[in-house]
C-alpha positions as CSV (number, residue, x, y, z in Angstrom):
1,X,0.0,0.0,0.0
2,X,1.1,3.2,-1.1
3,X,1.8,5.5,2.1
4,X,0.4,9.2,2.2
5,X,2.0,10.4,4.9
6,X,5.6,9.2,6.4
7,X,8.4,10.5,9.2
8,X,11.3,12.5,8.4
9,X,14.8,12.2,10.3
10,X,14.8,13.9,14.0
11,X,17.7,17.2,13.0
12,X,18.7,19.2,15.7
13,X,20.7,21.3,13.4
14,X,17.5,22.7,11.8
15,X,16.4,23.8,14.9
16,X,13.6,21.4,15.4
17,X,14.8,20.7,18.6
18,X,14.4,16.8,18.1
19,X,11.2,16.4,16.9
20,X,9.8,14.4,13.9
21,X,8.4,15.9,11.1
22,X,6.5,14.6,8.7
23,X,6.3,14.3,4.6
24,X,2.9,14.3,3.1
25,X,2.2,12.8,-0.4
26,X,-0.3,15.1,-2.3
27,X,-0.3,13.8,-5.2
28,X,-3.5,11.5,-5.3
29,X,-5.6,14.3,-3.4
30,X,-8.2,15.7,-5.4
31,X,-8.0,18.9,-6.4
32,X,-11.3,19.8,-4.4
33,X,-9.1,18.7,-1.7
34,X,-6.4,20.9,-1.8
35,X,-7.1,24.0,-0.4
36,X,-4.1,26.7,0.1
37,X,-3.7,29.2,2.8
38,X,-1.2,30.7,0.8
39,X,-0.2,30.0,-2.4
40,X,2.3,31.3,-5.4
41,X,3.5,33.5,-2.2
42,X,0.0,35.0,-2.3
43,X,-2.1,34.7,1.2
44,X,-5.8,34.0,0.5
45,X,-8.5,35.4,2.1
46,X,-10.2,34.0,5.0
47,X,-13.6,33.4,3.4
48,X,-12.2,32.0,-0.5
49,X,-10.1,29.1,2.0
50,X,-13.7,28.7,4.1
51,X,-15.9,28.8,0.6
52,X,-13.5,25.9,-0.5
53,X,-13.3,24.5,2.7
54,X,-17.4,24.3,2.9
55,X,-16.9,22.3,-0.4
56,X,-15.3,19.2,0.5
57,X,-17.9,18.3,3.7
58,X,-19.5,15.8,1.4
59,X,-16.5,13.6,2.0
60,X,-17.1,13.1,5.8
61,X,-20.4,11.6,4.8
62,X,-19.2,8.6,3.1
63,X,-19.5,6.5,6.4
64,X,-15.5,4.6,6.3
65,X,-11.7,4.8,5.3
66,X,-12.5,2.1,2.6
67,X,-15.3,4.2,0.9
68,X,-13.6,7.6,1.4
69,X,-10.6,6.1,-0.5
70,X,-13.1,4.8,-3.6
71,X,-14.6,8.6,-3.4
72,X,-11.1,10.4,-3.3
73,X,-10.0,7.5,-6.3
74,X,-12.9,8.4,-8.8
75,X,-12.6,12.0,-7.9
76,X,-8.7,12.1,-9.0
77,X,-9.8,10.0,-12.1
78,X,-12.8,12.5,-13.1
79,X,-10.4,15.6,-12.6
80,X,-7.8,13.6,-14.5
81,X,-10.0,13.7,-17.5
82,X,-9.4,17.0,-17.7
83,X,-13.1,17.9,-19.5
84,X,-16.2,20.1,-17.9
85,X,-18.5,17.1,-19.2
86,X,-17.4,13.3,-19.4
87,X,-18.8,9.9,-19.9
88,X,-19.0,7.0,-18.1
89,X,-16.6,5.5,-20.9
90,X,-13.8,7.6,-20.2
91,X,-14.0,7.1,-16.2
92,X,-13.5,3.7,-17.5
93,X,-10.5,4.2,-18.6
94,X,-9.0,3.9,-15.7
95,X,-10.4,0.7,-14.4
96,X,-6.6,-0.8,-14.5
97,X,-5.1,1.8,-12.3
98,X,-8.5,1.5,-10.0
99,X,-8.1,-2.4,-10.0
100,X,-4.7,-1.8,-8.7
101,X,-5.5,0.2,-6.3
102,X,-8.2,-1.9,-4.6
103,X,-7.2,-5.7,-5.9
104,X,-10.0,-6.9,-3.5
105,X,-13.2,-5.8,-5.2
106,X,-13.7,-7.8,-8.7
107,X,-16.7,-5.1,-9.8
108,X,-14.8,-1.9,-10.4
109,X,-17.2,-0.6,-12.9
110,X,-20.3,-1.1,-10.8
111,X,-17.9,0.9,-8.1
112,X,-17.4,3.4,-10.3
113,X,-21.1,4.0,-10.9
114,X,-21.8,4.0,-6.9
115,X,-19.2,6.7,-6.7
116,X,-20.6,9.0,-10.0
117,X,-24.2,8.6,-7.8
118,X,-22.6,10.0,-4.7
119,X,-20.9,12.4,-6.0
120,X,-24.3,13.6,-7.9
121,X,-26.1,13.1,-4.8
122,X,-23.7,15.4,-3.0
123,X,-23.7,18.3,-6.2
124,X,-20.3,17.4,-7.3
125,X,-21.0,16.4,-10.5
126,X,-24.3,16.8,-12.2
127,X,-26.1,13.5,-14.5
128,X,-26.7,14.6,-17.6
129,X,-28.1,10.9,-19.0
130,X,-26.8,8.3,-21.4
131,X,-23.9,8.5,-19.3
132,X,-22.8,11.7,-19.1
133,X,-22.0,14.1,-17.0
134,X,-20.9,17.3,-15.5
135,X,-18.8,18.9,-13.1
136,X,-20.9,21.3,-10.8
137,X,-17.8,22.7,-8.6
138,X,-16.2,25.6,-10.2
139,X,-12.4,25.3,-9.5
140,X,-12.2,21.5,-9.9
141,X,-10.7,21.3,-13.0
């Protein structure tokens, strides 16, 4: 398993007195997820980093670690597609890089669909039928 977040080397010299920091990997955290205090050496305000904030809460509602993990995967693969409006088809895509992510479950695509139906339920992305659909969240892609 792939780990997120890891310890760093205790340095005195750096004047950490000891302690343990930490690295943290980014890089499969949705874009929804990422939400800068300051940025590009700009500071944000306080209420753009609460609007955004307000904006992921639908994540907490997804009951477990297992199923927030599906929610965040699908999410990273809808913003990888890089497209306001996307099929089915192209989430699809990545059902080899899903698969490898979750070897257990043996239905990805019916795992994908659960996750597009959360994430409509929750206003993320909107249905548009015949498998389409749309990104509601301005700043997600």
């Amino acid at each position: 398993m792939h780990r997120r977040i890891w310890g760093r080397c205790p340095s005195v010299a750096s004047g950490g007195g000891g302690r343990v920091g930490c690295n943290i990997d980014v890089s499969n955290v949705p874009d929804l997820g990422k939400i800068f205090f300051v940025q590009n050496g700009v500071v944000r305000g306080k209420d753009e980093v609460l609007e955004k904030w307000s904006k992921t809460g639908f994540v907490k509602s997804t009951g477990d670690v297992e199923s927030t993990g599906w929610l965040l995967d699908v999410l990273v693969c809808v913003e990888k597609i890089r497209k306001q409006e996307f099929s089915l088809e192209d989430v699809y895509a990545f059902e080899g890089v899903l698969k490898a992510k979750h070897p257990a479950n043996h239905n990805v695509r019916a795992k994908v669909r659960q996750q597009l139906q959360f994430l409509r339920d929750k206003g993320v992305v909107r249905f548009l039928g015949r498998g389409r659909y749309r990104m509601r969240l301005a700043g997600v892609l």
